[in-house]
The first five atom37 places (N, CA, C, CB, O) and aatype in JSON, in Angstrom:
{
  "aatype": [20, 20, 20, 20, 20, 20, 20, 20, 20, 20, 20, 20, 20, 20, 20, 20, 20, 20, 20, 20, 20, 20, 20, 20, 20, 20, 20, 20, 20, 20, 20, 20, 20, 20, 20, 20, 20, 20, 20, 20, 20, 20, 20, 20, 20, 20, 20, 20, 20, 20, 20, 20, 20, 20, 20, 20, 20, 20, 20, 20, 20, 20, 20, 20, 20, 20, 20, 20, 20, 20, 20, 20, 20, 20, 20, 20, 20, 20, 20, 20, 20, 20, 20, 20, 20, 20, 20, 20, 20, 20, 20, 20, 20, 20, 20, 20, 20, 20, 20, 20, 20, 20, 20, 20, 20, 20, 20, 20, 20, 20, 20, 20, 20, 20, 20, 20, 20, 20, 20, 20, 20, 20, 20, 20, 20, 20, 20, 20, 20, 20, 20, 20, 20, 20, 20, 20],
  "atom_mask": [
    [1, 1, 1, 1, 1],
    [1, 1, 1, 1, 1],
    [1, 1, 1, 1, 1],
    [1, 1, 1, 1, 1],
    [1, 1, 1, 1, 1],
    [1, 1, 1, 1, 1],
    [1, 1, 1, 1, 1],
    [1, 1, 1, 1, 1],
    [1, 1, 1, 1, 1],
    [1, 1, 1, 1, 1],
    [1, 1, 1, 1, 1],
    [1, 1, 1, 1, 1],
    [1, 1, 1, 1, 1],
    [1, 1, 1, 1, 1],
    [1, 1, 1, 1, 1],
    [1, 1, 1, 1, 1],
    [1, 1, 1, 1, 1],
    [1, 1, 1, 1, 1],
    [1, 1, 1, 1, 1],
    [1, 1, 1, 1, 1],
    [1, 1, 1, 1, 1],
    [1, 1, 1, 1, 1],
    [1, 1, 1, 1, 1],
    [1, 1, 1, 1, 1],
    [1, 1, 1, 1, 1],
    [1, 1, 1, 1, 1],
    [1, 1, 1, 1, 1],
    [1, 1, 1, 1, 1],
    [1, 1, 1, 1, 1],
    [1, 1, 1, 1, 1],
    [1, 1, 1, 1, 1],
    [1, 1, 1, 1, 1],
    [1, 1, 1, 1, 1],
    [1, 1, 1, 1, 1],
    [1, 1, 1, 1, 1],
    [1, 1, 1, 1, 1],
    [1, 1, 1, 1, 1],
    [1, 1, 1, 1, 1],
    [1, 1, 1, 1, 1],
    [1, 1, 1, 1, 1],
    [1, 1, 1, 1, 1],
    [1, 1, 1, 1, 1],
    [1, 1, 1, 1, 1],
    [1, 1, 1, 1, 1],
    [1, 1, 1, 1, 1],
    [1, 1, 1, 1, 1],
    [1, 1, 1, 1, 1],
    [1, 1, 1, 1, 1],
    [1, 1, 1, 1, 1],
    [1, 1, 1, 1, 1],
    [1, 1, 1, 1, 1],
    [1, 1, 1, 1, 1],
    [1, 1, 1, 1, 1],
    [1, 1, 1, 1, 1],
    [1, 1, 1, 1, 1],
    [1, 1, 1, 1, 1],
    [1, 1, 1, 1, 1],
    [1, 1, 1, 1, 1],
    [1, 1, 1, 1, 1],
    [1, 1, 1, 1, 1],
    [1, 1, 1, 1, 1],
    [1, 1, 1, 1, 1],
    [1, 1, 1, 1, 1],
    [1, 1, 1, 1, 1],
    [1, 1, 1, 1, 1],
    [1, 1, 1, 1, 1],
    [1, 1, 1, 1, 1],
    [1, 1, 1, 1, 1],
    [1, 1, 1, 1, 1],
    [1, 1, 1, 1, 1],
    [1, 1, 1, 1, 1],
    [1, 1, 1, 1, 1],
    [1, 1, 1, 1, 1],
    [1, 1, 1, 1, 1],
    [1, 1, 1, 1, 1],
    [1, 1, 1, 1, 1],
    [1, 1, 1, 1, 1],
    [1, 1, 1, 1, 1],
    [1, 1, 1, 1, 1],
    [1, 1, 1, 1, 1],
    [1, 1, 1, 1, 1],
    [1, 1, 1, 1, 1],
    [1, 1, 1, 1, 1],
    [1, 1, 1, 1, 1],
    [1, 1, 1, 1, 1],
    [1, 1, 1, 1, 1],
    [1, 1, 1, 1, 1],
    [1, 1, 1, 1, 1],
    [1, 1, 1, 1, 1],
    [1, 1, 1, 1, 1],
    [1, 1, 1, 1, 1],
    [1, 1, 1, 1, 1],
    [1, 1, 1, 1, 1],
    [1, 1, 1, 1, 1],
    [1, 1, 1, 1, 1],
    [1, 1, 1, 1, 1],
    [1, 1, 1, 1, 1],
    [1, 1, 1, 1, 1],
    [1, 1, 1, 1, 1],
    [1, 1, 1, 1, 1],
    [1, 1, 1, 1, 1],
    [1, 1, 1, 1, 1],
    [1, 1, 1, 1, 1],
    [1, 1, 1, 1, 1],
    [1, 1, 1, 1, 1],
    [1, 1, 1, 1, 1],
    [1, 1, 1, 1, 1],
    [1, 1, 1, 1, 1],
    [1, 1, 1, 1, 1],
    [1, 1, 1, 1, 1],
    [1, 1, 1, 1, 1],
    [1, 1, 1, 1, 1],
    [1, 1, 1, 1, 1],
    [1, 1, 1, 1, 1],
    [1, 1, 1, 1, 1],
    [1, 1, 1, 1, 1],
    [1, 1, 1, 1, 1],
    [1, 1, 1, 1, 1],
    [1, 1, 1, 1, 1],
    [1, 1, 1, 1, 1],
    [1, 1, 1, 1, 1],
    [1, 1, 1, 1, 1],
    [1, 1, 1, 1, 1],
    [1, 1, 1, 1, 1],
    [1, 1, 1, 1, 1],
    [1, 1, 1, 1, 1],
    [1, 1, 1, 1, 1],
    [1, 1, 1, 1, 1],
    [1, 1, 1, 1, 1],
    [1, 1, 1, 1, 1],
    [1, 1, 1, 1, 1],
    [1, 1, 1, 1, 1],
    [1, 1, 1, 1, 1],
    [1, 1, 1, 1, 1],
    [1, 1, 1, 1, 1],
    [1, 1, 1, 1, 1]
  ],
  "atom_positions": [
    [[-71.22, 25.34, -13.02], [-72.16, 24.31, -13.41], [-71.47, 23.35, -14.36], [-73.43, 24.92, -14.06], [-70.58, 23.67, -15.15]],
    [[-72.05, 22.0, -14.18], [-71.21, 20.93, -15.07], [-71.99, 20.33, -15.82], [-70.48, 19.87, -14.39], [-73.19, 20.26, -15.55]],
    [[-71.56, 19.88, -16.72], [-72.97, 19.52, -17.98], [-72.38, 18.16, -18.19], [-73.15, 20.67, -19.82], [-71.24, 18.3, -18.66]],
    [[-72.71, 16.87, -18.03], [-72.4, 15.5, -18.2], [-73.34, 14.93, -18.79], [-72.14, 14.82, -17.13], [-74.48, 14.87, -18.33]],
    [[-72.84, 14.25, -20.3], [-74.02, 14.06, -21.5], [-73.23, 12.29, -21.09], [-73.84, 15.2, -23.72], [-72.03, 12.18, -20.85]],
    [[-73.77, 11.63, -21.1], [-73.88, 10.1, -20.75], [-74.69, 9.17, -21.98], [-74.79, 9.98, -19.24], [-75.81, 9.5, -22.37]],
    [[-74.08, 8.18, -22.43], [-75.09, 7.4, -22.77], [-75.01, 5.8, -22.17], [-75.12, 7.49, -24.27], [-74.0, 5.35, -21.62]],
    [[-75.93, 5.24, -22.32], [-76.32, 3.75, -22.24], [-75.19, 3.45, -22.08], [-77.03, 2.98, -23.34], [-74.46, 4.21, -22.72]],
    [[-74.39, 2.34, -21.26], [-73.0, 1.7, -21.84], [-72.84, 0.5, -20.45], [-71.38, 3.16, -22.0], [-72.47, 0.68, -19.3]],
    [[-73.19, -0.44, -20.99], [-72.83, -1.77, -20.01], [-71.27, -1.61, -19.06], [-72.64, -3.3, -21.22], [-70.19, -1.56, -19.66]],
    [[-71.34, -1.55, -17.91], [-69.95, -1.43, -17.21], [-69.5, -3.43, -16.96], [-70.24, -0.27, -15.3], [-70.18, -4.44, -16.88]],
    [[-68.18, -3.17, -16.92], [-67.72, -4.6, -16.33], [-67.27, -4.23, -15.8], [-67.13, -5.61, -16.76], [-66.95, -3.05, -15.76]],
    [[-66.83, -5.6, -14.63], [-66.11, -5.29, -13.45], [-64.59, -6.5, -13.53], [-67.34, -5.54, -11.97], [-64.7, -7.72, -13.43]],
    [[-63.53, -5.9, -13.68], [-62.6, -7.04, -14.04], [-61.55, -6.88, -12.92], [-61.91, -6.95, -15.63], [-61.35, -5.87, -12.25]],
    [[-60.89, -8.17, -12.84], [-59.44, -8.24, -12.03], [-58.5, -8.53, -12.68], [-59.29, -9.11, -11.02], [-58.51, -9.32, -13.62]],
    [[-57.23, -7.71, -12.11], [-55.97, -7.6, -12.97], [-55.23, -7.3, -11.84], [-55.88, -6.49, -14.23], [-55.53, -6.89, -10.71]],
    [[-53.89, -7.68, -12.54], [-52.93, -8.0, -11.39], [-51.85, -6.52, -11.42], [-51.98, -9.72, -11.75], [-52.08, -5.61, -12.21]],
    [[-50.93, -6.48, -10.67], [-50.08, -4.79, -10.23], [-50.04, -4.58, -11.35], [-48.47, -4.51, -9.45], [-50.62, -3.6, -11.82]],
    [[-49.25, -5.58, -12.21], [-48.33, -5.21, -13.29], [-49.63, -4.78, -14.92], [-47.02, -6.94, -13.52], [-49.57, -3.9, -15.78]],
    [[-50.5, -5.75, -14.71], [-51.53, -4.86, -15.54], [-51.88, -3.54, -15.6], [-52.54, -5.21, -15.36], [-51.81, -2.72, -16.51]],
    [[-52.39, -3.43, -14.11], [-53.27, -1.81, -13.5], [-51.72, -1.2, -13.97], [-53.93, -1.53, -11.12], [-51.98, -0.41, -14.88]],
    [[-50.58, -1.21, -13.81], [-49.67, -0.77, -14.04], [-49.51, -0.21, -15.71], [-48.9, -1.68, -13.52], [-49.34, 0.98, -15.94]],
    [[-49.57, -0.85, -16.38], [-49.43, -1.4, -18.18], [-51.19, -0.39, -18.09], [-49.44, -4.09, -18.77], [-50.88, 0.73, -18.51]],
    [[-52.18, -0.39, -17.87], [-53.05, 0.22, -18.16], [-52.76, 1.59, -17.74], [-54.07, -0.33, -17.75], [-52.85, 2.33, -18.71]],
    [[-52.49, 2.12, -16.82], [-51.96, 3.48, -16.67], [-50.95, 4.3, -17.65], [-51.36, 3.41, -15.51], [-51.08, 5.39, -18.22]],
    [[-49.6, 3.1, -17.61], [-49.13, 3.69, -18.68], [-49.77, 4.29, -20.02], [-48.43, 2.93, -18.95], [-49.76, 5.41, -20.52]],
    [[-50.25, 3.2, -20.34], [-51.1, 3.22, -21.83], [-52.39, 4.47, -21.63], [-51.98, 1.33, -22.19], [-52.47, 5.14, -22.66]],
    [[-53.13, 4.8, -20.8], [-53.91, 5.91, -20.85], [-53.05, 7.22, -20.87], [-54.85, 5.86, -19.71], [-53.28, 8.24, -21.52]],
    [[-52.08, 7.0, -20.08], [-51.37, 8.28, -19.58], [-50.26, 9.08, -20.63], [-50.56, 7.82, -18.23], [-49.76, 10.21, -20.54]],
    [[-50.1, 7.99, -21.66], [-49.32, 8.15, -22.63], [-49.64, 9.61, -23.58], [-49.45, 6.83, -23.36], [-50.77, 10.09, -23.6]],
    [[-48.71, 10.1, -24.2], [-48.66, 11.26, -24.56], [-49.61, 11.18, -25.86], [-47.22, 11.71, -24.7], [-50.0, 12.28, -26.27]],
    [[-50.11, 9.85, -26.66], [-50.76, 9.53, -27.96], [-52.32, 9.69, -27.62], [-50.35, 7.95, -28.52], [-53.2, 9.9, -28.45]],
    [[-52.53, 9.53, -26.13], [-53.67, 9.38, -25.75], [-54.61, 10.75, -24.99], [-53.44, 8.27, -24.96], [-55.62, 10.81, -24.31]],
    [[-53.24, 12.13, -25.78], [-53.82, 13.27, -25.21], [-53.78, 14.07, -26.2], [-53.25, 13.81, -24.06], [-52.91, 14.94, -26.09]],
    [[-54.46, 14.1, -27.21], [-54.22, 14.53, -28.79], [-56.18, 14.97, -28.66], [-53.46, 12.75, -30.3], [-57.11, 14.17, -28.56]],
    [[-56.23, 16.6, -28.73], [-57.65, 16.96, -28.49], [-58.47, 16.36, -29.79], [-57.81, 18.68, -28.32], [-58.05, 16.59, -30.93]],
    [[-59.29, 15.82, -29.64], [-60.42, 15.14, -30.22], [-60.29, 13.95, -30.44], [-60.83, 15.58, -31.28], [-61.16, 13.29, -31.01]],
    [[-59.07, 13.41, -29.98], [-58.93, 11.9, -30.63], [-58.64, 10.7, -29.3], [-57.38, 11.91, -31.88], [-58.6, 9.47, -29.36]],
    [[-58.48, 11.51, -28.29], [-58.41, 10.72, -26.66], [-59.19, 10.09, -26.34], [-58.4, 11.36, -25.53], [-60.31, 10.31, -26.8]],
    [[-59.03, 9.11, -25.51], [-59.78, 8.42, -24.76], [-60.25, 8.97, -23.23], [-59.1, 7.26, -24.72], [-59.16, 9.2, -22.71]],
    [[-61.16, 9.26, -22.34], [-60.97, 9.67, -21.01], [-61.76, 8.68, -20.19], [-61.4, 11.13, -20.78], [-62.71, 8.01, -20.6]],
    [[-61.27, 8.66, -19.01], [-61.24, 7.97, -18.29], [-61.82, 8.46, -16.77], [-60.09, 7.6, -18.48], [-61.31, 9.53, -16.46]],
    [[-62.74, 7.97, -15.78], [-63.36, 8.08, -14.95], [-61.74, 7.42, -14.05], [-64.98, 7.39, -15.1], [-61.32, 6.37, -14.55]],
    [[-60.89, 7.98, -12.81], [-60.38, 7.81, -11.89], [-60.25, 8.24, -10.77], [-59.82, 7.73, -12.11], [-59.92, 9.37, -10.4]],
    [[-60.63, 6.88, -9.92], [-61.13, 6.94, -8.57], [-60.36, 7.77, -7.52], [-61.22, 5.6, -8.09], [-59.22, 8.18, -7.73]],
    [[-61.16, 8.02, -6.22], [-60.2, 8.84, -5.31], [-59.49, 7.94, -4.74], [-60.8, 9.73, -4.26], [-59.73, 6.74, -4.76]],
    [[-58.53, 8.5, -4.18], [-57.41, 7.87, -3.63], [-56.28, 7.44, -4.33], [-57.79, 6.94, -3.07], [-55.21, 7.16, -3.8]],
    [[-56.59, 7.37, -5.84], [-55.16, 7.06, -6.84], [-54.63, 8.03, -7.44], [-55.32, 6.16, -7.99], [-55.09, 8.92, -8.16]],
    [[-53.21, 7.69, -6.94], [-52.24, 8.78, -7.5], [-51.46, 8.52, -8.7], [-51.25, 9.12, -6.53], [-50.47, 8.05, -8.14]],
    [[-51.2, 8.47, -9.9], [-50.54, 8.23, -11.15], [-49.33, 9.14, -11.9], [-51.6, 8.19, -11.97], [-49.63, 10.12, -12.6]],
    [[-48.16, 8.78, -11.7], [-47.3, 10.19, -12.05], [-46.43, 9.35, -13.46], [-45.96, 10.92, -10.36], [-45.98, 8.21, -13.51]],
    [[-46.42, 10.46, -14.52], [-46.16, 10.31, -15.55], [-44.76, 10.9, -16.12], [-47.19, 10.66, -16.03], [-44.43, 12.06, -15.87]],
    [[-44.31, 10.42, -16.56], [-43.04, 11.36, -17.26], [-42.88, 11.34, -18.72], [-41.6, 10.9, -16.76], [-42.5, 10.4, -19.41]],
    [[-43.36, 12.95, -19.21], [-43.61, 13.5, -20.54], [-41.89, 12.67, -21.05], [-43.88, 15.67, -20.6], [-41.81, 11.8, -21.91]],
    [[-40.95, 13.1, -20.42], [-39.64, 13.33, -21.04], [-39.18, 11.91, -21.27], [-38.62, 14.2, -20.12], [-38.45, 11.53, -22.18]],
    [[-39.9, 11.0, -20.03], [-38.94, 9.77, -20.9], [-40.33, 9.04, -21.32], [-37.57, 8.53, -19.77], [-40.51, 7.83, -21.28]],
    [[-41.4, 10.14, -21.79], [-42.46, 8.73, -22.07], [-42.85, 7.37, -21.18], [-41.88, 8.05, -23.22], [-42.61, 6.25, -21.63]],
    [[-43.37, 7.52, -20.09], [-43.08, 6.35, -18.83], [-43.81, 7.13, -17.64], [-41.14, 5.98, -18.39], [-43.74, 8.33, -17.37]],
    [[-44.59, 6.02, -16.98], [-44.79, 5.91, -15.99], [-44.15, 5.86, -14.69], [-45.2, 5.35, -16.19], [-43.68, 4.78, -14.34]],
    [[-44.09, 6.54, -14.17], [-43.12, 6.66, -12.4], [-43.47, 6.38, -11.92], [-42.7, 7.51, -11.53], [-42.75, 5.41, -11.69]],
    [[-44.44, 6.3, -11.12], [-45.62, 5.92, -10.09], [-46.93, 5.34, -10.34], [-46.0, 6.98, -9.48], [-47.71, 5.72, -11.2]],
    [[-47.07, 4.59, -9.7], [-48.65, 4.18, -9.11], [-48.75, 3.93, -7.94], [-49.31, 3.03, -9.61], [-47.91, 3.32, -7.27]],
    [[-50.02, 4.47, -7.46], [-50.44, 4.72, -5.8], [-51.85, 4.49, -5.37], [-50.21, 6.24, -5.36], [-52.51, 5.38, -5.9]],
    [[-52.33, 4.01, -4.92], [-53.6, 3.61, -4.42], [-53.78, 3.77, -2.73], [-53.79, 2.1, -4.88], [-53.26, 2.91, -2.02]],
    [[-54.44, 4.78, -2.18], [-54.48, 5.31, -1.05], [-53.22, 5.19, -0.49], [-55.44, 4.83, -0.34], [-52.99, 4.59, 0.56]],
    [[-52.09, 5.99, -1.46], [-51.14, 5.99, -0.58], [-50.11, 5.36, -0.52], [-51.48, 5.84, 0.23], [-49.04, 5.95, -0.32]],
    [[-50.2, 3.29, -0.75], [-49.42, 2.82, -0.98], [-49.02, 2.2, -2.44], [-49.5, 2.28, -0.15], [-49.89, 1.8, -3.21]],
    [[-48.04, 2.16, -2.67], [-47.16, 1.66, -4.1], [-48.26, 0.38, -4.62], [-45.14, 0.9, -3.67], [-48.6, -0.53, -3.85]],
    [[-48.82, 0.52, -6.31], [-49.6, -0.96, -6.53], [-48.46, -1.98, -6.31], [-50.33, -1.2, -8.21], [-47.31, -1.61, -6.53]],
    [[-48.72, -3.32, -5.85], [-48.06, -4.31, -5.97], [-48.03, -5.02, -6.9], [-48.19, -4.84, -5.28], [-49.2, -5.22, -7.24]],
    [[-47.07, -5.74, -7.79], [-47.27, -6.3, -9.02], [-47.81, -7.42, -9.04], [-46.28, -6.4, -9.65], [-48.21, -7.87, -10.11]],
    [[-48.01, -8.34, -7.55], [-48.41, -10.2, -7.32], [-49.89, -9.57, -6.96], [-47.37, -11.49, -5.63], [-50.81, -10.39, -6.98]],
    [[-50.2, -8.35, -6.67], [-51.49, -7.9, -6.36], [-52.92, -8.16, -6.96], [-51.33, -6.79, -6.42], [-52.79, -7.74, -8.12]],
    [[-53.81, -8.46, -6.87], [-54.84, -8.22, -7.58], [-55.71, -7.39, -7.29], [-55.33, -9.07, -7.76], [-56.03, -7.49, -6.1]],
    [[-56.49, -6.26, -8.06], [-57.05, -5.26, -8.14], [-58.1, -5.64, -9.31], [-56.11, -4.15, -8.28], [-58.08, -6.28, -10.36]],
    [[-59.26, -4.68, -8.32], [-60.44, -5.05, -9.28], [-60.61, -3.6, -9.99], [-61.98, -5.65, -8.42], [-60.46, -2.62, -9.26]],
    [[-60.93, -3.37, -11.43], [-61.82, -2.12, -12.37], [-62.64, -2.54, -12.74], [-61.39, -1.44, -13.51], [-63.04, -3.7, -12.82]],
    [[-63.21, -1.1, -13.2], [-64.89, -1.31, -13.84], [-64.6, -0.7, -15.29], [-66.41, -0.23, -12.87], [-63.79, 0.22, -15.33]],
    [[-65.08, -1.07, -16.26], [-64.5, -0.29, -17.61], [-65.94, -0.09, -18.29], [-63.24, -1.31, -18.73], [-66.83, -0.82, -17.86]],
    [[-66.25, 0.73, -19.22], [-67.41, 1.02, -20.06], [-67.05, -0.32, -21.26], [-67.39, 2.9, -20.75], [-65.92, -0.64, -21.64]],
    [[-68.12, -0.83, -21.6], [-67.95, -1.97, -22.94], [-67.11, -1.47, -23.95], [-69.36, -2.33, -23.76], [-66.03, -1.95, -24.3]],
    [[-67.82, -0.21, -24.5], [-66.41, 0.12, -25.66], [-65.0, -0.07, -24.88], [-66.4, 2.0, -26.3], [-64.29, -0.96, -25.35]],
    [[-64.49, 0.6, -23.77], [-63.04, 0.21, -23.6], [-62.85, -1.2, -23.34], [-62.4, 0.95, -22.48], [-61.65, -1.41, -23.18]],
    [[-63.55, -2.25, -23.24], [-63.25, -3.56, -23.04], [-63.57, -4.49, -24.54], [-64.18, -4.03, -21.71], [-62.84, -5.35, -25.02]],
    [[-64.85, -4.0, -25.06], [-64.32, -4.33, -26.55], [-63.34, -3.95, -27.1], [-64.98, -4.05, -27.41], [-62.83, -4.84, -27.79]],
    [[-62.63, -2.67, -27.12], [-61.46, -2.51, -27.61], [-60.3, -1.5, -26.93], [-61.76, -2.17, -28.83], [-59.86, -0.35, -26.92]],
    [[-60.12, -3.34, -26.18], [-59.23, -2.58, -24.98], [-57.52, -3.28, -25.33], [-59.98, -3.15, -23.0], [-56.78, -3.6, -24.4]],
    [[-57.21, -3.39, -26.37], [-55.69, -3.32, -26.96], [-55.88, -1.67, -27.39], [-55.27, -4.62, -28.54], [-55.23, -0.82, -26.79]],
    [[-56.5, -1.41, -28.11], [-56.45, 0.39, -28.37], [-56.87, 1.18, -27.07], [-57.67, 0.97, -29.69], [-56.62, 2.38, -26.99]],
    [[-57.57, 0.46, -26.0], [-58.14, 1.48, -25.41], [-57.2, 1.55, -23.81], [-59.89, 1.17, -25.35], [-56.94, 2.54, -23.13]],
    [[-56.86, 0.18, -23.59], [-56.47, -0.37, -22.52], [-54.76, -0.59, -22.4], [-57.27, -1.6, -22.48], [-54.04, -0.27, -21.45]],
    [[-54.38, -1.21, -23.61], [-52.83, -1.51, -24.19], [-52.86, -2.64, -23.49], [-51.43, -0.45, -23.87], [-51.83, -2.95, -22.89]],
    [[-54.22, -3.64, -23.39], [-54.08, -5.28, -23.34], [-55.1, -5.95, -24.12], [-54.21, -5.88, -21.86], [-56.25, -5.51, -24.12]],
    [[-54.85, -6.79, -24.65], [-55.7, -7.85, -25.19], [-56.9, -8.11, -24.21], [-54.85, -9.18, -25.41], [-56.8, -7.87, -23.0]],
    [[-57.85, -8.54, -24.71], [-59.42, -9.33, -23.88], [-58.23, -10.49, -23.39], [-61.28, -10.17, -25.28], [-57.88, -10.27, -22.23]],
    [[-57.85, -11.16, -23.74], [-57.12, -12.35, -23.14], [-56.8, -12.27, -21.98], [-56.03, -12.69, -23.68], [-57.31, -12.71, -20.95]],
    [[-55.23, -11.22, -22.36], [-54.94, -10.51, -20.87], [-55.62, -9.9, -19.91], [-54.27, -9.68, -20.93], [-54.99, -9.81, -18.86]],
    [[-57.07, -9.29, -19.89], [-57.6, -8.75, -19.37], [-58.64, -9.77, -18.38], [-57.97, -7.88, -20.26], [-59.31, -9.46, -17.4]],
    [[-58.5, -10.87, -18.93], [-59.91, -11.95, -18.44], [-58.87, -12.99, -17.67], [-61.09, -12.93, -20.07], [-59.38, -13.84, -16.94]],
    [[-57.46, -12.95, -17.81], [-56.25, -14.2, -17.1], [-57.25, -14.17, -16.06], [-54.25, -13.78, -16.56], [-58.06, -15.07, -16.26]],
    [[-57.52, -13.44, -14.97], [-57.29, -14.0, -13.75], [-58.88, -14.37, -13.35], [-56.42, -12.93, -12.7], [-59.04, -15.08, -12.36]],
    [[-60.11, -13.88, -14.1], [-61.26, -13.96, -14.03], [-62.36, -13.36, -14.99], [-61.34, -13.65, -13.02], [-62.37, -12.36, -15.71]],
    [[-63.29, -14.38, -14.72], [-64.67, -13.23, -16.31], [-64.89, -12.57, -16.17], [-66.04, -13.24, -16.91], [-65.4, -12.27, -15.09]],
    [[-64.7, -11.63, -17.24], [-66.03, -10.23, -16.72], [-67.12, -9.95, -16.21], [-66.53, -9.64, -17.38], [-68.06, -10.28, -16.94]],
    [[-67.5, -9.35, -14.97], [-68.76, -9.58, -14.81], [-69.78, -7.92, -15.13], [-68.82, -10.28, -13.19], [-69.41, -6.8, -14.78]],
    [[-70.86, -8.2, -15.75], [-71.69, -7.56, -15.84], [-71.96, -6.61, -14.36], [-72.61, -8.44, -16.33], [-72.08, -7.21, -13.29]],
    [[-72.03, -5.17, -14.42], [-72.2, -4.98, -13.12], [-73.35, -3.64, -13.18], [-70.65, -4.72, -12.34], [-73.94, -3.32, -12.15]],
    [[-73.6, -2.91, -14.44], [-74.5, -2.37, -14.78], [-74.75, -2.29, -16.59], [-74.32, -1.2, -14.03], [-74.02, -2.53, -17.55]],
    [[-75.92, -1.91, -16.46], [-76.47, -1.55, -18.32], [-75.95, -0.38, -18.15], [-78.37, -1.45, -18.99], [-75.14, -0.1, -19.04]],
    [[-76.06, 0.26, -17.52], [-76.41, 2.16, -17.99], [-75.43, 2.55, -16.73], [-78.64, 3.04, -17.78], [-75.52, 2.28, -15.53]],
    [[-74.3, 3.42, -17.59], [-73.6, 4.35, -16.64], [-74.75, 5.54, -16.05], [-72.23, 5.11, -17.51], [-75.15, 5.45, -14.89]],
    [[-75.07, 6.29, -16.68], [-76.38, 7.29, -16.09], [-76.92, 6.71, -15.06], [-77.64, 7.57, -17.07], [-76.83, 7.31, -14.0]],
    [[-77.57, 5.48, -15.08], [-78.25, 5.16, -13.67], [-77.26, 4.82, -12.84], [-79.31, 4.03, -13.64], [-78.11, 4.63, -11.97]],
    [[-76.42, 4.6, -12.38], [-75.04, 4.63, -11.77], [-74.66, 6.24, -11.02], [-73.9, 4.24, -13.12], [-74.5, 6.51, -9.83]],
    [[-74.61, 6.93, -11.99], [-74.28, 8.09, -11.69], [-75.45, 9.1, -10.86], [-73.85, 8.57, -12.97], [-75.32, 9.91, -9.94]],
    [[-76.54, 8.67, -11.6], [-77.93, 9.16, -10.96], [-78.26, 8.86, -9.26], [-79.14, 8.35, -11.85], [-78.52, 9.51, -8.24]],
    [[-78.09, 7.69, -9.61], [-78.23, 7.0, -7.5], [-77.31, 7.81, -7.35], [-77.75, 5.03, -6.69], [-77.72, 8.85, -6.83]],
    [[-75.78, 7.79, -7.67], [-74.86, 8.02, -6.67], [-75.29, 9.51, -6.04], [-73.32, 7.93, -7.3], [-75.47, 9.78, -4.85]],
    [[-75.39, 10.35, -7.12], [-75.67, 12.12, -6.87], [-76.37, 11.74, -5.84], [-76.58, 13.26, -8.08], [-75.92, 11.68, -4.69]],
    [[-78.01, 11.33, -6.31], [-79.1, 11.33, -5.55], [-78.82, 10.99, -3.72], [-80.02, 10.23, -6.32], [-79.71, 11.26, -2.91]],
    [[-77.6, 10.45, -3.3], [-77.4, 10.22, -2.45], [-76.31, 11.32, -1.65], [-77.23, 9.05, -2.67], [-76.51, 11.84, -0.55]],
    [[-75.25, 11.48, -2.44], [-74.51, 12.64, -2.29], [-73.93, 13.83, -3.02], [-73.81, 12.29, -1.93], [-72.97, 14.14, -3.73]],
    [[-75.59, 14.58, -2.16], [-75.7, 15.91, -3.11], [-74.64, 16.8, -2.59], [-77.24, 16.74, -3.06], [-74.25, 17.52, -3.51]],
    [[-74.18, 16.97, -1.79], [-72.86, 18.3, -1.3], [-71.88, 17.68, -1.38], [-72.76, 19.05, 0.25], [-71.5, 17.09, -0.37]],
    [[-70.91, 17.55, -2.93], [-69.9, 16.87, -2.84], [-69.02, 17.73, -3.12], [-69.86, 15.81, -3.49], [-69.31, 18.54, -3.99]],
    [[-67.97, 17.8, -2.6], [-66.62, 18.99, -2.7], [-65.83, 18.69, -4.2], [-65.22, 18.7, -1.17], [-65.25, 17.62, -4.37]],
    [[-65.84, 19.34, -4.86], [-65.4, 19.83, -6.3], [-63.81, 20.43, -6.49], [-66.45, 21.06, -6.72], [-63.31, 20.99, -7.47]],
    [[-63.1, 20.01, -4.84], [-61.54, 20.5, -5.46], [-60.8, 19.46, -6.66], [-60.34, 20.53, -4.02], [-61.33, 18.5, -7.22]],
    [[-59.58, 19.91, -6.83], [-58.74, 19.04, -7.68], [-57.6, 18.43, -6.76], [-58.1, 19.88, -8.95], [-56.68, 18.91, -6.1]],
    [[-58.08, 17.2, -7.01], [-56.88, 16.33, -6.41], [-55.72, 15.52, -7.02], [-57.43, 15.44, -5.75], [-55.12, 14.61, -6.44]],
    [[-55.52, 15.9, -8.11], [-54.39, 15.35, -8.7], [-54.42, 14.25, -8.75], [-53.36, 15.59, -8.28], [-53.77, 13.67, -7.87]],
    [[-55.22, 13.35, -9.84], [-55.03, 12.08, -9.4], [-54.09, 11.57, -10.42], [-56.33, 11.27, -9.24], [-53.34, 10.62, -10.21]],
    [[-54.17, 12.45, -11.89], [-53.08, 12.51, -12.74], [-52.08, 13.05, -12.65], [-53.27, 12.81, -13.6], [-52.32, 14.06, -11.99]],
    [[-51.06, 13.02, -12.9], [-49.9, 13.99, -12.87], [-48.69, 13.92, -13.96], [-49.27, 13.82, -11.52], [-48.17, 12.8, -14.07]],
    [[-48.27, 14.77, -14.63], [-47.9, 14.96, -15.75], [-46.88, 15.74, -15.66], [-48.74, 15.33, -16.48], [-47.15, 16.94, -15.67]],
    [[-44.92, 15.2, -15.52], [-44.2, 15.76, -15.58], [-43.65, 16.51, -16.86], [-43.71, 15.15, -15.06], [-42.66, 17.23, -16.76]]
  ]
}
C-alpha cells in the first residue's frame, strides 16, 4: 500500500530546449540533491531514461523513449510552482532561462485533482521499477 500526502500546488507547463532538459537533469541528479531530508523529488515520466555518474559528478545520458535528447530540440515539462518559483535552487536555471523560448502556462491549481482523474481512470496500473534514474 502507498500513502501519497499531496497538497494544493499550481502546475506549469514550460518549453525548453535539449540542452536545458539536459542542465535540469544534471542539476536534480546531482549528488547535493540526495542528502535525506534536504532533497528535492521529482515526479519522472515513463519512457525517460537518465544515467548519472557518482564518480565524475555528471550526467551521461539522456533518453526519451529511447532516443538521445537533442540539444536544437524543444521539449515541453510540467513543474509544481515552488520548483518554478525557485527554480535556480530547484531547477539549476533562472525564470529567465526557463521562459527563453515561451510563457508559462497555467495547466492546473491542484496536483491532487490531477492525480485523482488520472487513478480514477487507471485503476490496474503495474507497480514494477523501471529505472528511470540511474546512478553509477
Amino acid at each position: 500500500m502507498y500513502l501519497i500526502l499531496l497538497r494544493t500546488a499550481i502546475l506549469y507547463k514550460l518549453k525548453v530546449t535539449g540542452v536545458q532538459l539536459t542542465q535540469i537533469f544534471a542539476h536534480i541528479m546531482r549528488l547535493e540533491n540526495r542528502i535525506p531530508g534536504e532533497s528535492c523529488c521529482f515526479q519522472v515520466s515513463q519512457g525517460i531514461e537518465a544515467v548519472y555518474s557518482d564518480s565524475q559528478n555528471q550526467l551521461e545520458s539522456l533518453r526519451i523513449n529511447g532516443q538521445p535528447v537533442q540539444a536544437d530540440a524543444h521539449y515541453t515539462i510540467c513543474v509544481e510552482e515552488y520548483h518554478y518559483k525557485n527554480s535556480l535552487h530547484s531547477l539549476g536555471l533562472t525564470s529567465e532561462e526557463l521562459t527563453k523560448l515561451d510563457n508559462p502556462k497555467v495547466v492546473s491549481t491542484s496536483c491532487q485533482n490531477i492525480l485523482e482523474e488520472y487513478f480514477s481512470h487507471h485503476q490496474n496500473l503495474n507497480s514494477q521499477i523501471e529505472g528511470r534514474l540511474i546512478y553509477k
